[in-house]
MIBA-872237 format. One record per residue (C-alpha): residue number from 1; residue in one letter; x, y, z. Coordinates in nm, 4 decimals, m for minus. Layout:
<martors>
NUM,a,X,Y,Z
...
</martors>
This chain:
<martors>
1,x,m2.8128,7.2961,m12.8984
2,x,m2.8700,7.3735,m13.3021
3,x,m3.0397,7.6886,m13.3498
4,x,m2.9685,7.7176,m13.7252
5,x,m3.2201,7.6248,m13.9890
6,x,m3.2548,7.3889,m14.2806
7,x,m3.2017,7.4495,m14.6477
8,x,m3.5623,7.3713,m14.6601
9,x,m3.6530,7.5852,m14.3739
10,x,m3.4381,7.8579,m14.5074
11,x,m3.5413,7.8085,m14.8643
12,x,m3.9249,7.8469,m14.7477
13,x,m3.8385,8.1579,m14.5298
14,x,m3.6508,8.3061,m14.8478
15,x,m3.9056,8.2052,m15.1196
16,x,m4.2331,8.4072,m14.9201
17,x,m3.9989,8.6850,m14.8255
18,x,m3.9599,8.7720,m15.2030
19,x,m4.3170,8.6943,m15.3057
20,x,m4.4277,8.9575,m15.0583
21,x,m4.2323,9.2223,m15.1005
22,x,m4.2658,9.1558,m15.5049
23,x,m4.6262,9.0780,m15.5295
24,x,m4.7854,9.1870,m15.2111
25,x,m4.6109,9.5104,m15.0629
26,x,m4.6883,9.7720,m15.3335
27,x,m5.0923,9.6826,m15.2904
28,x,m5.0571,9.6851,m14.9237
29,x,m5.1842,10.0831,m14.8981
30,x,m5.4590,9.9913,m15.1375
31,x,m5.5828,9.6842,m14.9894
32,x,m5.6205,9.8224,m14.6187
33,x,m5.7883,10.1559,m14.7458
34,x,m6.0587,9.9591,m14.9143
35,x,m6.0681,9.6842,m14.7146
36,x,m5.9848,9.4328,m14.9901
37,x,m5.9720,9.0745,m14.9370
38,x,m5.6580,9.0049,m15.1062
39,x,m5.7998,8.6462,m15.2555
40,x,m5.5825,8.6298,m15.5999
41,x,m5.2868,8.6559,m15.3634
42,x,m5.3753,8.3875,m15.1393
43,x,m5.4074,8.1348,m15.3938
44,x,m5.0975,8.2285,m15.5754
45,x,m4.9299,8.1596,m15.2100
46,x,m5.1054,7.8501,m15.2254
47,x,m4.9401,7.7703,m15.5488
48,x,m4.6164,7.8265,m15.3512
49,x,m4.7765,7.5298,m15.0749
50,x,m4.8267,7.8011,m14.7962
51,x,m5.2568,7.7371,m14.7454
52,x,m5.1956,7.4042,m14.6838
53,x,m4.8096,7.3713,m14.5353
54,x,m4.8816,7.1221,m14.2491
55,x,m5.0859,6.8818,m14.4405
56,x,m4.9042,6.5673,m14.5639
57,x,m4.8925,6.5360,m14.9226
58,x,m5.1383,6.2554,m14.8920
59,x,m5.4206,6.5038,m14.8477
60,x,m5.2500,6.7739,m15.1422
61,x,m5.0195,6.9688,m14.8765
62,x,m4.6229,6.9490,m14.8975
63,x,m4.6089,6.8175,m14.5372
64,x,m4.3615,7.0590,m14.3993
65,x,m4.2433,7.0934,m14.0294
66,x,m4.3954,7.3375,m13.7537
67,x,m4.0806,7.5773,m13.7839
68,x,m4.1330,7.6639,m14.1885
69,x,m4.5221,7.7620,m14.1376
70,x,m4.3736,8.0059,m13.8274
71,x,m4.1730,8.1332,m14.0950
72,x,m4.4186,8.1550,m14.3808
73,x,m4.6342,8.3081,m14.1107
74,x,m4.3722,8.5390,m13.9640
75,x,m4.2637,8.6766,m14.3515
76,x,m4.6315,8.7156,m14.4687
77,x,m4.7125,8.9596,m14.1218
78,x,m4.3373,9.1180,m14.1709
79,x,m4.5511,9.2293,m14.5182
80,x,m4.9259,9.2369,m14.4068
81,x,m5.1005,9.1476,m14.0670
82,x,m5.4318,9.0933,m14.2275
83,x,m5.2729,8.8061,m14.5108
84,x,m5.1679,8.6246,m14.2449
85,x,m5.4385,8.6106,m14.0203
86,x,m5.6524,8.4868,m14.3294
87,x,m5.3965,8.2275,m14.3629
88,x,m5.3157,8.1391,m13.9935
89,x,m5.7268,8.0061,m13.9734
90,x,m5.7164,7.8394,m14.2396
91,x,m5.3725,7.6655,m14.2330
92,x,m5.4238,7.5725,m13.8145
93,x,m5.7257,7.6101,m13.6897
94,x,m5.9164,7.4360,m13.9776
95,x,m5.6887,7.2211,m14.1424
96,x,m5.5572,7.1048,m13.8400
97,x,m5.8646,6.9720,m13.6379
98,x,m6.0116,6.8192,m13.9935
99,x,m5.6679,6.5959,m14.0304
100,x,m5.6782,6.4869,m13.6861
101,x,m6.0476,6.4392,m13.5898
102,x,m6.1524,6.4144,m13.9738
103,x,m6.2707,6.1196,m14.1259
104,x,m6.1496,5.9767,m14.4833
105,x,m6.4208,6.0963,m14.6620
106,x,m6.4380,6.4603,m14.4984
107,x,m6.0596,6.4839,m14.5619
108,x,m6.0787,6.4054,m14.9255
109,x,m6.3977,6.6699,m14.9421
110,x,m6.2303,6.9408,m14.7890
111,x,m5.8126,6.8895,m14.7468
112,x,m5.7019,6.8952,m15.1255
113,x,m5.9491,7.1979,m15.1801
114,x,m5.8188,7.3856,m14.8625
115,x,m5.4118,7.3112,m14.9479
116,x,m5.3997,7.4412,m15.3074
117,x,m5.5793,7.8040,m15.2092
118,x,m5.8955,7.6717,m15.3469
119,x,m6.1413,7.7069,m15.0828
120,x,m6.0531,7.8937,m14.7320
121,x,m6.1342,7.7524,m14.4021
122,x,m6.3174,7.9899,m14.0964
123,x,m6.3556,7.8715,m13.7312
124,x,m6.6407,7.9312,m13.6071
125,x,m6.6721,7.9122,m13.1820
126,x,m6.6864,8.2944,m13.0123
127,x,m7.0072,8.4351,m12.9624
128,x,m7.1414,8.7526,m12.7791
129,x,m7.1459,8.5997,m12.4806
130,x,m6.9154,8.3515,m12.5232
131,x,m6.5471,8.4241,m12.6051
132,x,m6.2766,8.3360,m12.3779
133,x,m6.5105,8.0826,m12.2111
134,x,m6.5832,7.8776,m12.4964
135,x,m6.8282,7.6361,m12.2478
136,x,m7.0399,7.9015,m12.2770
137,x,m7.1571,7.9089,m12.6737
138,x,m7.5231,7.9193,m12.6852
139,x,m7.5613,7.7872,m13.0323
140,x,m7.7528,7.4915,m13.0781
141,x,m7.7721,7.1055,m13.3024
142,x,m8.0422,6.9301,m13.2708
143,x,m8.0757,6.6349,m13.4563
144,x,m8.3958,6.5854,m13.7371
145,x,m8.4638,6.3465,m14.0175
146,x,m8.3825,6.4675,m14.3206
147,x,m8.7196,6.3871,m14.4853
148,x,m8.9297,6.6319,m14.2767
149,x,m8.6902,6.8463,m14.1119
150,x,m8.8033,6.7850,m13.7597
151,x,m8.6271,6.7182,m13.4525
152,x,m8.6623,6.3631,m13.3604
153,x,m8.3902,6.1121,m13.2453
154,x,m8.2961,5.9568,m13.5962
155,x,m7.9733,5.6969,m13.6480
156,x,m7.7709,5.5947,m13.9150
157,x,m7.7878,5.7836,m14.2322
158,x,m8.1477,5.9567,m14.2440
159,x,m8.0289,6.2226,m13.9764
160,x,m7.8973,6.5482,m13.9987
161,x,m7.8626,6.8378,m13.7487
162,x,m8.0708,7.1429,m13.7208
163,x,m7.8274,7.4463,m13.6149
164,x,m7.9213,7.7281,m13.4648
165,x,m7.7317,8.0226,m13.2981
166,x,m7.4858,8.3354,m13.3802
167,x,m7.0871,8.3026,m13.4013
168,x,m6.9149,8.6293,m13.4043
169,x,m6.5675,8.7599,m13.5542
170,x,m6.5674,8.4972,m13.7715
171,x,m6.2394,8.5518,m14.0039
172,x,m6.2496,8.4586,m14.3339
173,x,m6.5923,8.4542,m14.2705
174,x,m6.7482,8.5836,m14.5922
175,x,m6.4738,8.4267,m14.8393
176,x,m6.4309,8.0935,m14.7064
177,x,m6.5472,7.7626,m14.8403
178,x,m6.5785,7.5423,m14.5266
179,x,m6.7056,7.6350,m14.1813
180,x,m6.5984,7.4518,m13.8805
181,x,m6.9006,7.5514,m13.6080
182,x,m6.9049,7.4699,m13.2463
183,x,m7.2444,7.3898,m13.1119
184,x,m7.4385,7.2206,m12.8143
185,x,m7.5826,6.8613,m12.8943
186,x,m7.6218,6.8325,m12.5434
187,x,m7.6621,7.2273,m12.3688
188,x,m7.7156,7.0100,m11.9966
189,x,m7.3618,6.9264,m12.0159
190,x,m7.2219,7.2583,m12.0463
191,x,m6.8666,7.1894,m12.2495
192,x,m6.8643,6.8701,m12.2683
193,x,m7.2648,6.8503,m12.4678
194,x,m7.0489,7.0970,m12.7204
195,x,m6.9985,6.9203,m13.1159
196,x,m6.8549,7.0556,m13.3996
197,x,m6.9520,7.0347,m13.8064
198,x,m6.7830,7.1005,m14.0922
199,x,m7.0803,7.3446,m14.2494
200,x,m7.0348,7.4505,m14.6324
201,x,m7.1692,7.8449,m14.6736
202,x,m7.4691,7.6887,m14.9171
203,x,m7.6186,7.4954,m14.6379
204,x,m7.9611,7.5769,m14.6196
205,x,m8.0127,7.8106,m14.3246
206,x,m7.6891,7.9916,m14.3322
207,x,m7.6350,8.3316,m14.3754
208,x,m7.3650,8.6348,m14.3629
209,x,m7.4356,8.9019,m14.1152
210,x,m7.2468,9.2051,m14.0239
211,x,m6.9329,9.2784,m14.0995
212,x,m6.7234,9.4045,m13.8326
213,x,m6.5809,9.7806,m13.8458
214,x,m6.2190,9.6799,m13.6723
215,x,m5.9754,9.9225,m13.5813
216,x,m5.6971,9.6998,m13.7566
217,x,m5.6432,9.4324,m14.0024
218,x,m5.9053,9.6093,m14.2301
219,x,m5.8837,9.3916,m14.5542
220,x,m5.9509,9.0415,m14.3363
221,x,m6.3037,9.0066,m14.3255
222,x,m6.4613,8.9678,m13.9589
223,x,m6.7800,8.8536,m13.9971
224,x,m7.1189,8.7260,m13.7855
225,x,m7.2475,8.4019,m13.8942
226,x,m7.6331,8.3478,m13.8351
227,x,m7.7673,8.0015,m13.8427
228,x,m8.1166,7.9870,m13.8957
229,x,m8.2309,7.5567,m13.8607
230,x,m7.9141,7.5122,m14.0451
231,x,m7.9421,7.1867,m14.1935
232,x,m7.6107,6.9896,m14.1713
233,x,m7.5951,6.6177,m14.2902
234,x,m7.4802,6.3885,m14.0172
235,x,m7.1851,6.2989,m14.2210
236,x,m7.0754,6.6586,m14.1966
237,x,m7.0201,6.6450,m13.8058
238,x,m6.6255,6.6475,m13.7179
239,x,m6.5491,6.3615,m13.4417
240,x,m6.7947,6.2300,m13.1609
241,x,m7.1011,6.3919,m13.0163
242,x,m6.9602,6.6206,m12.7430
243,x,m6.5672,6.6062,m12.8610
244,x,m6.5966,6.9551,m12.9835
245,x,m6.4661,7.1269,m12.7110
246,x,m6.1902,6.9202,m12.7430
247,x,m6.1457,6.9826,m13.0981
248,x,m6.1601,7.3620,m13.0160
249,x,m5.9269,7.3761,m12.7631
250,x,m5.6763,7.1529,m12.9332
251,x,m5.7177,7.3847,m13.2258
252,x,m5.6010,7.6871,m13.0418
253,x,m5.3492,7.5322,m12.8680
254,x,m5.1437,7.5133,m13.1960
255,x,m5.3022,7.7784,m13.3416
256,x,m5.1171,7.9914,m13.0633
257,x,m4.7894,7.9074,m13.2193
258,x,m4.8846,8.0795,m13.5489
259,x,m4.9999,8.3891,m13.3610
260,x,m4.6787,8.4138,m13.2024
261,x,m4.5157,8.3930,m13.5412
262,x,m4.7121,8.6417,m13.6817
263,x,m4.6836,8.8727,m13.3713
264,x,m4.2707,8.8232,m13.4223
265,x,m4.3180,8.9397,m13.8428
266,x,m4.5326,9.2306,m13.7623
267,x,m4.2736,9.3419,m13.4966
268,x,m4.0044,9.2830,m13.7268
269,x,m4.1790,9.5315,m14.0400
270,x,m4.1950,9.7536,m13.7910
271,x,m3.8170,9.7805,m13.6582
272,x,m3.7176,9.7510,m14.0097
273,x,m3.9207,10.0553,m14.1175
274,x,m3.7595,10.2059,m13.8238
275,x,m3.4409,10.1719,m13.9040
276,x,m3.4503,10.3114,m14.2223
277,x,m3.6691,10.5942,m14.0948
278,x,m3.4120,10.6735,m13.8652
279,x,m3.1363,10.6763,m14.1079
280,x,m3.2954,10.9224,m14.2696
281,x,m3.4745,11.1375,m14.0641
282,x,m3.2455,11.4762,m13.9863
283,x,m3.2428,11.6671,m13.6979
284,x,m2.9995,11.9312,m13.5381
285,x,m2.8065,11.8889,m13.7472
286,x,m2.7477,11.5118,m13.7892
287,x,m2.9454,11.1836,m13.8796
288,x,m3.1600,11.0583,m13.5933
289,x,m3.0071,10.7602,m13.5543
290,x,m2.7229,10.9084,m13.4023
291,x,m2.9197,10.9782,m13.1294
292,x,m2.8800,10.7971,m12.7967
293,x,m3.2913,10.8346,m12.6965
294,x,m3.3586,10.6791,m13.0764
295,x,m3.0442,10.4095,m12.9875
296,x,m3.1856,10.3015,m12.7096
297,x,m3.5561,10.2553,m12.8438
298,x,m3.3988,10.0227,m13.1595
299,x,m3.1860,9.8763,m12.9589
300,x,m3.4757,9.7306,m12.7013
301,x,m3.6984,9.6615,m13.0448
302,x,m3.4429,9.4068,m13.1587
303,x,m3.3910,9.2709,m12.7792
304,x,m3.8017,9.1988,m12.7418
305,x,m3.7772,9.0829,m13.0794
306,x,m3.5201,8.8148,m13.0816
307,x,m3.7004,8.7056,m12.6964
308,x,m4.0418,8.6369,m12.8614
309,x,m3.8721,8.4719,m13.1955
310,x,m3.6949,8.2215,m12.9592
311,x,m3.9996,8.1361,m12.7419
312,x,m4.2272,8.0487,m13.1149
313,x,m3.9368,7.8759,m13.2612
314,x,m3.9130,7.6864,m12.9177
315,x,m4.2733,7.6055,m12.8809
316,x,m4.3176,7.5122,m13.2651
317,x,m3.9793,7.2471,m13.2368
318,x,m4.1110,7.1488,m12.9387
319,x,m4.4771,7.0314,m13.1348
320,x,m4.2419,6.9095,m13.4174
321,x,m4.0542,6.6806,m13.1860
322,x,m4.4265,6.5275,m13.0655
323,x,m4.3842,6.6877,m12.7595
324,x,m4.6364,6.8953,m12.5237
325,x,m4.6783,7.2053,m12.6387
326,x,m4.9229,7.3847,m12.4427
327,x,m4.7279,7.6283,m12.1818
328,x,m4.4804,7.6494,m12.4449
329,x,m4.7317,7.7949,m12.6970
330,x,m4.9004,8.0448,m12.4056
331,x,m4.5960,8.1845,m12.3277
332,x,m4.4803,8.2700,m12.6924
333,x,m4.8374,8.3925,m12.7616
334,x,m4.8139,8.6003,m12.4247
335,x,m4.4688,8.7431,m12.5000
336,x,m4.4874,8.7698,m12.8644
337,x,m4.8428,8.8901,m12.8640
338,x,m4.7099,9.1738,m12.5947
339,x,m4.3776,9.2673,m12.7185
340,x,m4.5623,9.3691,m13.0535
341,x,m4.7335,9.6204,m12.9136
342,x,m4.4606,9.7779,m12.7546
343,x,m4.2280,9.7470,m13.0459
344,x,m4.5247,9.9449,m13.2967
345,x,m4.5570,10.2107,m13.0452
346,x,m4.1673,10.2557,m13.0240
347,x,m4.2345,10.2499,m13.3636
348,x,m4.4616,10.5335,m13.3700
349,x,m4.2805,10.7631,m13.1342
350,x,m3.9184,10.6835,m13.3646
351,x,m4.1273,10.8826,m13.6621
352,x,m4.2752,11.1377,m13.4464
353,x,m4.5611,11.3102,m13.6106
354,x,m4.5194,11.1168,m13.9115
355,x,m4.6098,10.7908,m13.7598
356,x,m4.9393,10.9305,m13.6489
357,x,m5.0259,10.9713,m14.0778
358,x,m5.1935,10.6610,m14.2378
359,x,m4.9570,10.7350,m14.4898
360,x,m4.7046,10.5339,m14.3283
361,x,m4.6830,10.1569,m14.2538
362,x,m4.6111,10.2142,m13.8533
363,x,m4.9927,10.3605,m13.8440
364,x,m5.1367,10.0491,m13.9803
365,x,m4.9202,9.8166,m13.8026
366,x,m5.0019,10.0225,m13.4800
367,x,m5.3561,9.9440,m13.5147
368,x,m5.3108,9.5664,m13.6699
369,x,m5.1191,9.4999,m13.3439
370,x,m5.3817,9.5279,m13.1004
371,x,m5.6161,9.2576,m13.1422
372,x,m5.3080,8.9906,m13.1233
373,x,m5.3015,9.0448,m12.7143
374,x,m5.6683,8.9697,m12.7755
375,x,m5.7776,8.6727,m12.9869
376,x,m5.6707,8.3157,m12.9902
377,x,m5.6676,8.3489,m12.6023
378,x,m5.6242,8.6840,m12.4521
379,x,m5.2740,8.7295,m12.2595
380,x,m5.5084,8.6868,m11.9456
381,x,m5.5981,8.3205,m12.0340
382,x,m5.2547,8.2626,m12.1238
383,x,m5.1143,8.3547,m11.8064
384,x,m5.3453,8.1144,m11.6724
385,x,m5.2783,7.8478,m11.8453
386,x,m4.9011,7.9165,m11.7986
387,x,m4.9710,7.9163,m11.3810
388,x,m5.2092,7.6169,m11.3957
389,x,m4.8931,7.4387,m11.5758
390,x,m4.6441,7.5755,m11.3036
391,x,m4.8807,7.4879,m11.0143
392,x,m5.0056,7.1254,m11.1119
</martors>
């Protein structure tokens, strides 16, 4: 049993380490106070082959392995939750579905755009009423002819579809360049009438709504989408009529791996702010650290820790290795998406008072940590998933 990484694997982990503590950390205060979406830095990671780092090179990506993008991922959320959210989306859940359900001519559209950093990708399936069950999107296709715009059943080439509905906490959402968008061909069929299209923000009938006020992750854009008879050419739809739920759900499954990653690099920030907090920090007489209460806390930071970064690296050798990954990716997501919340608040309590001012970096990571329990399956629909595997 090798646990050790590659040259390339370490050379990857190594090369986005410095880039974000060179480039990215000293803006980090600035970025989340204005809620800046850091877009020059994305594409000067994607210079370095991290927004496109599971594509082959076929379709412009360097066609890395599963276990360097949990590193990439894990280094950029050691730096800044928000970065790799942003990249997370567009690396997994869009680039992913597009290469496997894509066809030629979508993939050379969209693939060599979204590896370089040139356009962003946003997935587009929760709604109001519609998050963890995803059968339950309201949103609407209907297919038209393109000539007059109206809904009639058209073949071959002179269709599009007419899209209608809301999507909500759409990430990337008002920076990206491509849109993949979950919506009912078929709203009879409940999950299985669901399709999904690759929709480009100048569509006709497509507009930017709200912007979410979050308690975390500040300079990543969460958007609403509104789509108003949305006219999307029939070329633009991604697979069969009615795969999209299938698309989705395959989408998150690997997509769970990255949140795990990025749960283990916030966690990580956190003890290592701790640590040199402690060190410090003087009290009665002595540094803090020589205290057995403060001990004790670090010392079950880096045990959590080291748990969660086994489970991701686990799950994401297991989907190098071709095989199934979907327990395996709940129950790093669970774990890692869990233990980071109770590493931040050790966090917290380690600086006392101090960690309560949004002057220091344990604030913000407090607050980026909570939505990670949350989206991408909550820890509830994980544990399912996790039974329903146990129990089959």
């Amino acid at each position: 049993m090798d646990f050790s990484l590659t040259d390339q694997q370490k050379l990857v982990r190594d090369t986005v380490r410095q880039f974000m503590e060179t480039e990215v950390l000293p803006l980090v205060k600035e970025l989340e106070r204005e809620e800046k979406f850091p877009l020059d830095l994305l594409r000067k990671l994607g210079e370095l082959g991290c927004c496109g780092m599971l594509l082959p090179e076929q379709w412009g990506g360097p066609g890395l392995d599963t276990v360097s993008y949990v590193l990439m991922i894990e280094e950029v959320a050691r730096v800044q939750t928000a970065m790799s959210t942003a990249l997370g989306v567009t690396n997994s859940a869009v680039q992913m579905p597009l290469l496997q359900f894509g066809s030629d001519a979508q993939k050379q559209k969209y693939l060599k755009r979204l590896a370089t950093g040139e356009i962003l990708g946003s997935f587009c399936l929760t709604e109001a009423a519609a998050g963890s069950d995803a059968a339950g999107i309201q949103a609407t296709a209907t297919r038209c002819t393109s000539q007059n715009g109206h809904p009639e059943r058209g073949e071959g080439s002179a269709y599009s579809y007419l899209l209608n509905g809301a999507k909500t906490w759409v990430t990337n959402g008002s920076v990206a360049g491509i849109f993949i968008i979950f919506a009912k061909t078929d709203p009879s069929s409940g999950g299985k009438g669901i399709t999904a299209f690759l929709v480009e923000p100048s569509f006709p009938g497509f507009k930017i709504g709200r912007h979410e006020d979050k308690m975390g992750q500040r300079s990543s854009p969460s958007v609403e989408i509104l789509l108003n008879d949305c006219e999307v050419p029939a070329a633009n739809r991604l697979g069969e009529e009615g795969q999209g739920l299938k698309i989705a759900l395959s989408a998150l499954d690997g997509g769970r791996i990255g949140i795990a990653a990025q749960a283990v690099g916030l966690a990580q920030g956190a003890l290592d702010e701790s640590l040199h907090y402690a060190k410090q920090r003087r009290a009665f007489g002595k540094s803090i650290s020589g205290f057995q209460a403060i001990q004790w806390m670090i010392a079950d930071m880096q045990t959590e820790l080291e748990a969660a970064r086994n489970l991701t690296y686990y799950a994401a050798w297991l989907k190098d290795t071709g095989k199934q990954i979907g327990s395996a990716a709940s129950k790093a997501k669970l774990y890692a998406s869990e233990m980071v919340n109770r590493v931040v608040a050790k966090a917290v309590q380690i600086h006392g008072s101090v960690g309560y001012s949004r002057e220091t970096a344990v604030e913000r990571m407090y607050r980026d940590a909570r939505v990670i329990t949350i989206y991408e399956g909550t820890s509830e629909v994980q544990r399912m998933i996790i039974a329903r595997d146990l129990l089959k």
